[in-house]
C-alpha positions in Angstrom: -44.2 15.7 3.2 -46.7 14.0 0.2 -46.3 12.1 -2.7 -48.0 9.9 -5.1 -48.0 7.0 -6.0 -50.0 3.7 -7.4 -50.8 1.0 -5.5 -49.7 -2.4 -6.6 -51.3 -4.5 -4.0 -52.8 -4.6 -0.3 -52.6 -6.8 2.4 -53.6 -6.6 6.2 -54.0 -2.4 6.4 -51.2 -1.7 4.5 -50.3 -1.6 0.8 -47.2 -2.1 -1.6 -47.1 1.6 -3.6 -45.2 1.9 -6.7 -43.4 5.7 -6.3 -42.1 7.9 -9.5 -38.9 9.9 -8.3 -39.2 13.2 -9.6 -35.6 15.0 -10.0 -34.7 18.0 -7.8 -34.2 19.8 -11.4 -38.3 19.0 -11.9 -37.0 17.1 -15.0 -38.4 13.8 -16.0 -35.5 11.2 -14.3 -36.0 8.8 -16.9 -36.0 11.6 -20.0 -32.4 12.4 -19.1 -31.3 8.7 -17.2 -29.6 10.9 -14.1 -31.6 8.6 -12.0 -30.4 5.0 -11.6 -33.4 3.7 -10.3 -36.8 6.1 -11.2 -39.1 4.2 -9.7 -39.5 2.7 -6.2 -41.8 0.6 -4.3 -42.6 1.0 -0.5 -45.4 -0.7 2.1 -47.4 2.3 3.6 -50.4 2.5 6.4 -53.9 2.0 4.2 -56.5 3.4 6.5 -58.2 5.0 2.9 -58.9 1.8 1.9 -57.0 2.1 -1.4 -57.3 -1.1 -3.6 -54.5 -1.9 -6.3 -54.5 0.4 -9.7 -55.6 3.3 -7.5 -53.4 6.4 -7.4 -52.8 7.3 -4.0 -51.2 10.8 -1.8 -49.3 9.3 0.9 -47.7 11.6 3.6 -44.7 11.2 5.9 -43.8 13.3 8.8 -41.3 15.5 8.0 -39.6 15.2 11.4 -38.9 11.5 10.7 -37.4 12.5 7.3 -35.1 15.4 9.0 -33.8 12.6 11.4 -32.8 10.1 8.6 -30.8 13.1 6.9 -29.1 13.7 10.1 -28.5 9.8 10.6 -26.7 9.4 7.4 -25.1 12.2 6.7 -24.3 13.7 10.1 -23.6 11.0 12.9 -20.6 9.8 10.6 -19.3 12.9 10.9 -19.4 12.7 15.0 -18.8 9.0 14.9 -15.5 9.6 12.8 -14.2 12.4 15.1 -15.0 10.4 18.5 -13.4 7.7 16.8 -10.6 10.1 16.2 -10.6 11.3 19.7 -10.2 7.9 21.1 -7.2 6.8 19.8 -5.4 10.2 20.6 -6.6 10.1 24.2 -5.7 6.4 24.4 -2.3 6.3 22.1 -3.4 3.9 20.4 -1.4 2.0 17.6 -2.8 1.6 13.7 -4.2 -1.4 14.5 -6.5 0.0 17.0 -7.7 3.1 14.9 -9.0 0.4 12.4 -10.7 -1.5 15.0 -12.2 1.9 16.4 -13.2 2.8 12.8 -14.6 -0.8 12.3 -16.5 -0.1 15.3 -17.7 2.7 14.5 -19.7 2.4 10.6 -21.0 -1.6 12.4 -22.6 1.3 14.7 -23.7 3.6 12.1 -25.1 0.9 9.6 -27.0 -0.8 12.9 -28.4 2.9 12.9 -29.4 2.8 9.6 -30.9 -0.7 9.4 -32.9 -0.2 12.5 -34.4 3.7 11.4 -35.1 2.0 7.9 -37.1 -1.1 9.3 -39.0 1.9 11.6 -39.9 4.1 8.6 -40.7 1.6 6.4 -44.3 1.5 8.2 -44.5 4.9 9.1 -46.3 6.2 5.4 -49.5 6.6 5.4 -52.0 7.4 2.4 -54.1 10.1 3.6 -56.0 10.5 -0.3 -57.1 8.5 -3.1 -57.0 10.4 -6.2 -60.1 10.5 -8.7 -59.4 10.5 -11.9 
């Protein structure tokens, strides 16, 4: 998967990239305001050698994107229903079912927070556009 975007600084190999969201309806997000948030900024890999006011391609696997889909919208799912699972196999009372399902999101959002700190450096730009 690529984008663009335009470097805002560099430090060390990598660089801070400011990114445009582009809708799914290839609309401008801030022409219609759908989009809270249009624009985003991210640290990526900078083996290019990018320098800040350059616009950039970066690429991402698309593996690692697949897996973060199926971290936050699927493993609830499984969590929620092993959760569910428990407490019938165990009878347990109310009170248990919360703790089970407090459990269980302090899992999922441990998931999330660890896969986000890992893709944060896994961007890399590959191109530095000419104008």
């Amino acid at each position: 998967m690529t984008g663009e975007g335009t470097v805002i600084s560099t430090s060390n190999g990598s660089a801070t990239v400011l990114i445009r969201k582009t809708s799914a309806c290839s609309h401008d997000c801030s022409e219609c305001s759908a989009c809270t948030a249009p624009t985003f900024e991210t640290v990526v890999a900078n083996p290019a050698g990018a320098r800040a006011g350059d616009r950039v391609v970066i690429h991402s696997r698309s593996s690692r994107i697949l897996a973060i889909s199926l971290l936050v919208y699927i493993l609830p799912v499984f969590l929620l229903i092993a959760a569910a699972i428990a407490c019938e196999a165990f009878a347990l009372p109310s009170l248990g079912a919360i703790i089970i399902f407090a459990f269980v999101i302090a899992l999922w959002v441990l998931a999330i927070r660890l896969t986000a700190k890992h893709m944060r450096t896994s961007n890399t730009i590959v191109d530095i556009i000419k104008d």
